[in-house]
Structure formats: structure tokens, C-alpha cells
N, C-alpha and C positions, 0 to 999 in steps of 0.2 A: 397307528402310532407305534405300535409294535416291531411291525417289520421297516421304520425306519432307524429306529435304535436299538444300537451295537448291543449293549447292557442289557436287553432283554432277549436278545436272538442268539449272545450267545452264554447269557445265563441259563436262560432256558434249553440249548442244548445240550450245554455240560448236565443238567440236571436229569436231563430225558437219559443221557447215554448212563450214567451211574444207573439210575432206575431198573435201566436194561438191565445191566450187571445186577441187578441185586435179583432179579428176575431169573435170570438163562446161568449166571456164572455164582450163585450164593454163597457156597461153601468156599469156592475159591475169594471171593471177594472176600468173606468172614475171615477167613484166615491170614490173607495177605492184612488186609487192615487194622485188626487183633493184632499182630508181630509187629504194623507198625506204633499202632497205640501203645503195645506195650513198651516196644524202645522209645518212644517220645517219652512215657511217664517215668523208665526206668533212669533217662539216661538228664531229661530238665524236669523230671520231679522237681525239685530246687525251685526253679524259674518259676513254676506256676504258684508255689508258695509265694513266694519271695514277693512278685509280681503283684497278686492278688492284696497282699495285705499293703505294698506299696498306694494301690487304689480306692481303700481304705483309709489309709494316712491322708492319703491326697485329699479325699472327699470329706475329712473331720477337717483339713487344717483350712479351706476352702469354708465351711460352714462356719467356723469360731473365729476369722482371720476377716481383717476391711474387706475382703471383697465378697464378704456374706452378702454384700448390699448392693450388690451390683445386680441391676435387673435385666431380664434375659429377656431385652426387647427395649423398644426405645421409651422414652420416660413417660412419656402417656400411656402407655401399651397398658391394658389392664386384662387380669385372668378372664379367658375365655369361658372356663369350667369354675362353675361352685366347687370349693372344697372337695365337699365330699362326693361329688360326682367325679371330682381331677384322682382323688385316691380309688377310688373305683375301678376306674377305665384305669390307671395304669398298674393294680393288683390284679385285675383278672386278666390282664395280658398277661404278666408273666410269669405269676406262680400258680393261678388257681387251679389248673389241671392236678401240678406237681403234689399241694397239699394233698387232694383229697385220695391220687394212689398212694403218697408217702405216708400219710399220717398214722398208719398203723402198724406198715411193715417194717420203715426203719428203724422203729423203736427198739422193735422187737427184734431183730434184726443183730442190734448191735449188743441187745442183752443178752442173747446168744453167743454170739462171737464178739467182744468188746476188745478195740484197738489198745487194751491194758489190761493187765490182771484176766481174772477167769470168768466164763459165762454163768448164767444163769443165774446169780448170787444178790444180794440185796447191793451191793456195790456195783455189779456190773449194768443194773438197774441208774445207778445216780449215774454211771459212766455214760450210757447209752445217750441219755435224755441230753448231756451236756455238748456230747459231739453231734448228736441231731440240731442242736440251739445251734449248733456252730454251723454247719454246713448249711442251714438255712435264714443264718443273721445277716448281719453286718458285711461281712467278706462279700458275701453269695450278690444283695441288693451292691454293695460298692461295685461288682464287676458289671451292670444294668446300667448305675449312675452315674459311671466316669464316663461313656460311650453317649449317653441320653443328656449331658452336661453339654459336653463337644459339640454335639449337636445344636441343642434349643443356643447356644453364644452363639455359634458362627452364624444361624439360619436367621434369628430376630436379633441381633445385635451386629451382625455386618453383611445380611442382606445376599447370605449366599446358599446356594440348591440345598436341598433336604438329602443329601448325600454323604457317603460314610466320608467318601474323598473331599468335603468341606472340611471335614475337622481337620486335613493336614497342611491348611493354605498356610500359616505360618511357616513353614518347612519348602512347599514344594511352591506356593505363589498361584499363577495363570497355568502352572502344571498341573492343577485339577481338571482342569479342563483337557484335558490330549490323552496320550495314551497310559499313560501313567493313573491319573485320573482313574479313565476307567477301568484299568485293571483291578486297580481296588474298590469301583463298586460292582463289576462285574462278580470280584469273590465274595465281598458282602453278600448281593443277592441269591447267590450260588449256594452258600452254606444255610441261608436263609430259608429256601426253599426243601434244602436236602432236612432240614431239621423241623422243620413243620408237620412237612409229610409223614416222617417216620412218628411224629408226637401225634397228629392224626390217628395213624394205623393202632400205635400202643390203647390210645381212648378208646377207641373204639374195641381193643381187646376185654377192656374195663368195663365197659357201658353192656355188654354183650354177656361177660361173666356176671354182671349186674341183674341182667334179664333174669339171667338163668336161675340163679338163685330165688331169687323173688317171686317171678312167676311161671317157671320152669321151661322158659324161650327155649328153643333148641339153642344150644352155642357152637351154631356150627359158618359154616364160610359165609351161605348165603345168605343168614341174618346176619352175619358182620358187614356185609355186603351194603345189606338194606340200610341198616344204622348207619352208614357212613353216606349213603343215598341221601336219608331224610334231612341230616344233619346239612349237606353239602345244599340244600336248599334252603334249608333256614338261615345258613350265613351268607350266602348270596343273594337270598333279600335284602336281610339284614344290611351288608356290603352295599347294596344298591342304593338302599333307604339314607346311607350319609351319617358320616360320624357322629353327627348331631342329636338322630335318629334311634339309629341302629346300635353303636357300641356302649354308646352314653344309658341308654335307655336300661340292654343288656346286665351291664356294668352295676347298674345300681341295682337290678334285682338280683343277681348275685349274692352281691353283699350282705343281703336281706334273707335269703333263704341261705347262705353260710353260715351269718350269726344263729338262727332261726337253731341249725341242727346244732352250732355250737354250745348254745344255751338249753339246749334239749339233753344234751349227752350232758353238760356241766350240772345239772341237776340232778338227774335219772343216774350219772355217776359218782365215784365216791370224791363227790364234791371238796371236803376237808384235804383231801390227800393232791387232788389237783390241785389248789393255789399253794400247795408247800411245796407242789415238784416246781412250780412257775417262780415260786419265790427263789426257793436254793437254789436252781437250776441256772436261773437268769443271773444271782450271786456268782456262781463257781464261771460262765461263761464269762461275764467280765474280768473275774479274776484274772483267770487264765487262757482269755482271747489273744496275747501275745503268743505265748509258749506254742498252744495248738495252730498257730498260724503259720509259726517256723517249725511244727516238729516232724522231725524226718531221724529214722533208725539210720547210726552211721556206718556201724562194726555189723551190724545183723540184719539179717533179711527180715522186710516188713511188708508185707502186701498189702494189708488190711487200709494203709496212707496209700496209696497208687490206686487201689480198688474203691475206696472213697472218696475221701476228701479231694484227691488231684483229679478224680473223674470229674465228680463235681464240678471242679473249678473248669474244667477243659469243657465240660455237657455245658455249663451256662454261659461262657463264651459263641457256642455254637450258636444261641439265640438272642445275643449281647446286640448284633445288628439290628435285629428284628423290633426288640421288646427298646434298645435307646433309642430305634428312630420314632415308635410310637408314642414314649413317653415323651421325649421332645418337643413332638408335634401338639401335645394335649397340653406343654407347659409356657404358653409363652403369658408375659406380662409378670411373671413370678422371679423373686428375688433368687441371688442363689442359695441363701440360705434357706428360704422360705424352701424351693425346691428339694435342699439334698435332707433335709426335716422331711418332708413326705416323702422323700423315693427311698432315704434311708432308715430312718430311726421305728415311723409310725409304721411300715409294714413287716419291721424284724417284731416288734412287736406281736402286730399279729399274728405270725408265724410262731411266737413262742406262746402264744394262748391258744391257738390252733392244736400246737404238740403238745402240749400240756394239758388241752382235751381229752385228746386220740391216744396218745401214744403213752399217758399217763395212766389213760383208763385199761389200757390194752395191757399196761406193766401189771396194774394191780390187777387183772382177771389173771395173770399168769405167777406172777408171785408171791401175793396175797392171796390169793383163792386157787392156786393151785391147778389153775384149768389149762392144763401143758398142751393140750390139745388144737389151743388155738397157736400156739406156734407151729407144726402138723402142717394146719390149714395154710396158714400164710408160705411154707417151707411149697408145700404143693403146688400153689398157684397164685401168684401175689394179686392177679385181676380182680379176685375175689376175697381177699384180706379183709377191706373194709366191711365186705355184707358177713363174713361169717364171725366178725368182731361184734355187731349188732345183734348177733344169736343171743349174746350174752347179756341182753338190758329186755326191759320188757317192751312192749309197741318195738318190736325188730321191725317190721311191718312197716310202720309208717317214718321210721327211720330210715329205712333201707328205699322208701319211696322216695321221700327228701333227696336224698344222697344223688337216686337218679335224675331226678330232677337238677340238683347242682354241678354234679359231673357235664348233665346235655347242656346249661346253662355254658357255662365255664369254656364247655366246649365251642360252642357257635362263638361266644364270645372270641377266643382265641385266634380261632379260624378266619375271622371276622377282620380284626386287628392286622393278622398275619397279612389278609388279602391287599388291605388297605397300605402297608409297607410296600410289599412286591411292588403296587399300583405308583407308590410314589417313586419307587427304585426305577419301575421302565418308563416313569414319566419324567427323568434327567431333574427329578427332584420336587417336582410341584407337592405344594402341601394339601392340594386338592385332586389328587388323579382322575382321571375319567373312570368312569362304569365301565365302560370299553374293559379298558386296562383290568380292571379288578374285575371282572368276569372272567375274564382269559386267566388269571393268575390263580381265582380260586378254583375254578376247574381243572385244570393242569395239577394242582396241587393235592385235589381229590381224587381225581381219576391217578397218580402216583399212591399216595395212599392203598386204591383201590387195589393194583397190580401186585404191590409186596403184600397185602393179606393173604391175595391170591398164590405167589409165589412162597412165601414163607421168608419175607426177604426183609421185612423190615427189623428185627437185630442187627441185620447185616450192614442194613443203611446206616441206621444209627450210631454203628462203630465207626462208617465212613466218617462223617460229619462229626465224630467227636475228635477221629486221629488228623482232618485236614484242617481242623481251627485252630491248628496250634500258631503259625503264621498271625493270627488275627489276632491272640494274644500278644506276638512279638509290636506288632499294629498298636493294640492299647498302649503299651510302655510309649510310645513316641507320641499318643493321642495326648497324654499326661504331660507330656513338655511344651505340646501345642497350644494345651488349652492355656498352661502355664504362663508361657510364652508374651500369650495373646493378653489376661488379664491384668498382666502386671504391664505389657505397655497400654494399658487402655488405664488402670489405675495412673501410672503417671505422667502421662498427655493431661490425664482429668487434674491433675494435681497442681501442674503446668498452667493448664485456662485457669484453675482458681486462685492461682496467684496472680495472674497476670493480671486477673480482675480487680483483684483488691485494691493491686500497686495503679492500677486506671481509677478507682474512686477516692484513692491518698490526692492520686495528684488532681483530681476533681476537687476534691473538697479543697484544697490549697489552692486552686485557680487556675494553675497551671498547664491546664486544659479548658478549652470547654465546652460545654457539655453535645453538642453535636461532632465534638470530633472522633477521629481514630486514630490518633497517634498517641502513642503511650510514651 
């Protein structure tokens, strides 16, 4: 299947040839991509603000507005996933890795260096927690759920490929289909791949720093090596085994062993002080999720917004292809409202009880008790932030066990998801790829991985794929008039037939017809 389509022969080469580069040319790749990254952020910093929180608008006025009700799929279609196995399977795609490295360094991170006022201080404290909520709310999931929207409408509601290039059929028509078409799923797939791998390579920097700690693994190439071995086999069964099987299954022990340490540290930490960072915290982000949505320094230089929040927004587009065509595929039969309620609200949620765990507990061992040390530790080597956070509770032990057990979870899991996308992208859109396909994708994307640990390349990839998404950004803005487009002529056709109906049972009940005809 492979080598008859375009989309994976030459997605797969553009991917193999950066690889290279990130292998034989590193520092020159680093540098060039860095300079371009940074004129992209310096010069539409703007755009990605502007943009992101436009997807945001889109995704509230969409939930609250008549076409909450419009189901994404035909009117018998009923959810394929229970609930909570549907929130499952599409939180451990796309944040779960990100919590468990972010949840303790960004905190800390930002109480340090805070995007206002000075570090270190009981305020720079409220500051951090507020811009963490941010970067991992509302914004963050809306840039998932406008792409993951587009999708699940056009695939179960008019019957077309599980491809990035469906969402533009309003616009482009039967020009999905040609070259046009695939240029845009050939770059979907392309930034897909380049951004898996380098998220591979970083876990595995994690899980390894994890070893090491805990039970003093060497942390050197060849157990990154092996980790990345084990793992690449447990998701390619996984892979193998069927979505049904494998992610679903995955997915919900996850959830299980996340809440498990979340409720472990909410106890064992200073519990009273976590639900009033969660309370005020969640307070001060609504307040003021407009202002930080647009704020950009106009007279003064600010890096600290370029270096964050527009990274941010530019890193989660890189996996916007990936994580909306999964969620897509896991939502059909679900209204839209019913949908952007789970893809948006219920996992900003958890993300703010998540940080309000971690990142709460992590404040108050550093500004409440003084133990400056662990800022030190995270400053050193953020892989191991989370286990040298654990020093500080008692049972660090079985905590720091957990963790690697949800890290590897998280991880197959991802990797898992990730294969099964690729599989659907070189299968011209099937919602069911062959094994074939998704062997070929998850080894390719392992054995990539493997190469940049080896080389020292994966930073370097990673800047690639965050400075060439910008393109797929300009992509969303148009996805938003598409999906637009499409709802409001699908609202008033439907509005259309219901009148037409009514005015055929007026003149029914008046005689004026009858009852076997079709003339109205």
C-alpha cells in the first residue's frame, strides 16, 4: 500500500531526509531553524495570539449557539466509546506525556522568572500558577478541537477521507482530491511524524532519568536505546491489537493510575493550600483569559511571550494534525456540543487539578518551606524534576514507581495513537488502516527517534517541526471558515426541509393534497 501512495512515499522521505540533517548537519540545522523560529515568533508573534484565541471563540460560539446540536454523524449514528473510555483515549493522546514532564518544572519555572513583576516572591507564585492554567487550558485544547471538529463533520457527516485535506472541501471542492489535496496531507503527515519522533526521543530522556534516580540505571545511550526498544514493542502490539483493543484498553489504565498518584500527592501534600491554588487560580485565569490571550509587549522587548506562550501555541499546532485526526476518529455519533464539552472544558479541567497537584505542591516546598534546592534540581535537568520533587513527600519510592509506570503507560499509549494516524494518513484516509501500514509507520518513527538520541539531534528536530508549522497555523484560520461555511449551509437546507414539511402537512390537513402525493 505504501509504495503505491504519493502521501506516504513522499512523506516518509521528507522525514527520513530531515532525520538525516538532524543526525550529520545538527548544529547547523539548530541554528538555521532557531533564526527561523525566532523571526516567525518575532515578526507574527501577533498571528499566533490572535489566531489561537480566534479558535477558542470559534469552539465557545459553536457549543452555546444551534449548532451545539448538530451530530457528527448521521442521525442514527450512536457513540462508538463509553464516555469515559472517549475522554480517555483522547486525553492520553495528547497531553499525557506533556503533564507528567511539565507538571513540576513549569511552575517552578515561571516563579522564577515570572512573565510580570519579580521572581521568587509569594506573587510571582500566584503569577506562575495563572500563566501555567493558561498555556494548558482553554487556548491550548481549542487549537486540538477546531482541527478534531473539521474532521469528525466532514468524515461522518458528508462521507469524505479521514484527511487534513477534507476539511477544505468547502473552499477547494474535488480539489482534495489532486495535487493540491495532497500537498496538504502530505505536510500534515510530514510535521506529524517529525513531531512524534522528537516527543519519543525527549520520553525516553525522562523515563531513563526516571531509571536513574530510582533505581540507579545507568542513564546513558544504551539504556535510552533499550527503553525505546521495549516501549517500540509494546505499542506495536498494542497497534496491532486494534483500537478497540489496544488504545481503548491503554487509555483507561492511564486515567487510573494518573488519578491513583494524583490523589496520592493531594493527600500526602499540603492539601488545604492545593484546592485554594485551584480555586483562585481557576478565578484569576477566567478573569483574565482575554488580556493574556492578546498580551504582547509593544514599546519593550519581551521574550519571556515568544519563549512561552507563542512556543506553545506553535509546539501544539505541530501535533494539531495528529491528536484532531485521532480524536475525530474516536468521536463519531456525538453532538457538537456534546464533543467541544469533552475535548474542551472537561480536560482544561483536569489539567488545572493536575497543576494544582504538582505544581502547587512543588510552590509550596520552595516558598513555604524554603527548600530552594529543588529549583537547583529542576534548573539542572528538567528529565528528572518530577522524581527529585518526590524526594520531598514520604513513600518517594512508590511514588516515583507510579510515575514510571504512567510516563511508560502514556507513552505506548501516544505512540500507539500516533501509529494509527500515520496508518490512516498513507491509507488516503481509511478509519481503519491496515497492520501493514501501521507497522511500517511505527518502526520508522522509532527507529527516527532511535538515530537523534544517538546523534544528539533531537532539540534540533524539534525546532524543525515547531518553526515549519507555522504554514498549518495559516491552514487552521481557513479550516474555521470551512467548517463555518459548511455548518451554517447544513443549518439552513435543514431549516429549508422543515418548512417545506410543515407547509406539505398545512396543505395535507386542508385536502389539498393527498396523502400519497409529492407535490407541495
Amino acid at each position: 500500500m505504501v509504495g503505491k501512495n504519493v502521501v506516504s512515499i513522499v512523506s516518509l522521505g521528507l522525514t527520513l531526509v530531515f532525520i538525516i540533517l538532524g543526525i550529520f548537519f545538527n548544529e547547523w540545522l539548530n541554528s538555521v531553524f532557531s533564526s527561523l523560529l525566532n523571526v516567525t515568533i518575532d515578526s507574527f508573534g501577533w498571528f499566533y495570539l490572535v489566531a489561537c484565541f480566534l479558535f477558542l471563540v470559534l469552539c465557545l460560539y459553536f457549543m452555546f449557539s444551534k449548532y451545539g446540536n448538530i451530530k457528527l454523524g448521521k442521525s442514527s449514528d450512536r457513540p462508538e466509546y463509553s464516555t469515559k473510555s472517549w475522554l480517555a483515549m483522547l486525553f492520553s493522546a495528547a497531553m499525557g506525556c506533556g503533564l507528567v514532564f511539565w507538571g513540576v518544572s513549569e511552575p517552578v519555572l515561571h516563579y522564577v522568572t515570572p512573565p510580570i513583576g519579580s521572581g521568587s516572591s509569594a506573587q510571582s507564585a500566584d503569577t506562575s500558577m495563572k500563566f501555567v492554567f493558561f498555556h494548558w487550558g482553554l487556548n491550548a485544547w481549542a487549537i486540538y478541537a477546531i482541527v478534531a471538529l473539521g474532521l469528525a463533520y466532514f468524515q461522518f457527516k458528508k462521507d469524505l477521507p479521514g484527511l487534513i485535506s477534507s476539511i477544505f472541501y468547502p473552499v477547494l471542492k474535488d480539489k482534495i482530491y489532486g495535487p493540491l489535496g495532497k500537498t496538504i496531507d502530505i505536510y500534515a503527515t510530514f510535521i506529524t511524524a517529525i513531531g512524534v519522533s522528537t516527543v519519543l526521543g525527549v520520553t525516553t530522556l525522562q523515563l531513563a532519568g526516571g531509571l536513574n534516580t530510582v533505581w540507579g540505571v545507568p542513564n546513558k545511550l544504551s539504556t535510552q536505546i533499550i527503553i525505546l526498544l521495549v516501549v517500540t514493542a509494546c505499542f506495536l502490539i498494542s497497534a496491532y491489537s486494534g483500537l478497540n483493543r489496544g488504545v481503548k484498553i491503554l487509555s483507561n489504565l492511564n486515567m487510573i493510575i494518573a488519578f491513583s498518584l494524583m490523589l496520592l500527592l493531594f493527600i500526602l501534600g499540603p492539601t488545604s493550600q492545593i484546592m485554594r491554588i485551584f480555586v483562585n487560580t481557576t478565578g484569576e485565569y477566567l478573569r483574565d483569559i482575554v488580556p493574556m490571550s492578546l498580551r504582547l509587549q509593544t514599546f519593550a522587548e519581551d521574550k519571556w511571550i515568544g519563549a512561552w506562550t507563542i512556543f506553545y501555541w506553535a509546539w501544539w499546532s505541530t501535533w494539531a494534525p495528529f491528536v484532531g485526526t485521532f480524536i475525530a476518529r474516536i468521536s463519531k455519533g456525538r453532538t457538537i456540543r456534546e464533543f467541544l464539552v469533552g475535548v474542551l472544558v472537561i480536560p482544561t479541567l483536569i489539567n488545572f487539578m493536575w497543576f494544582s497537584v504538582f505544581g502547587g505542591s512543588a510552590l509550596h516546598i520552595i516558598q513555604d518551606l524554603k527548600q530552594t534546592a529543588l529549583v537547583e534540581a529542576i534548573n539542572n535537568d528538567m528529565t528528572v524534576a518530577l522524581f527529585s520533587f518526590f524526594d520531598y513527600f514520604p513513600f518517594s519510592s512508590v511514588l516515583s514507581f507510579i510515575a514510571i509506570l504512567l510516563i511508560t503507560s502514556f507513552f505506548v499509549t501516544s505512540a500507539d495513537s500516533a501509529t494509527y494516524v500515520l496508518g490512516m494518513f498513507g491509507g488516503n484516509g481509511t478509519l481503519n488502516p491496515s497492520n501493514r501500514i501501521k507497522m511500517i509507520w511505527g518502526i520508522f518513527i522509532s527507529a527516527s527517534a532511535i538515530v537523534l538520541l544517538i546523534s544528539g539531534g533531537v532539540t534540533a528536530v524539534q525546532t524543525v517541526a515547531t518553526a515549519i508549522a507555522f504554514p498549518f497555523y495559516i491552514m487552521m484560520v481557513i479550516m474555521c471558515f470551512c467548517l463555518l461555511k459548511a455548518v451554517s449551509q447544513e443549518n439552513k437546507t435543514a431549516s429549508q426541509e422543515k418548512r417545506a414539511s410543515i407547509i406539505e402537512s398545512h396543505k395535507y390537513a386542508k385536502g389539498e393534497i393527498t396523502k400519497n402525493s409529492n407535490t407541495i
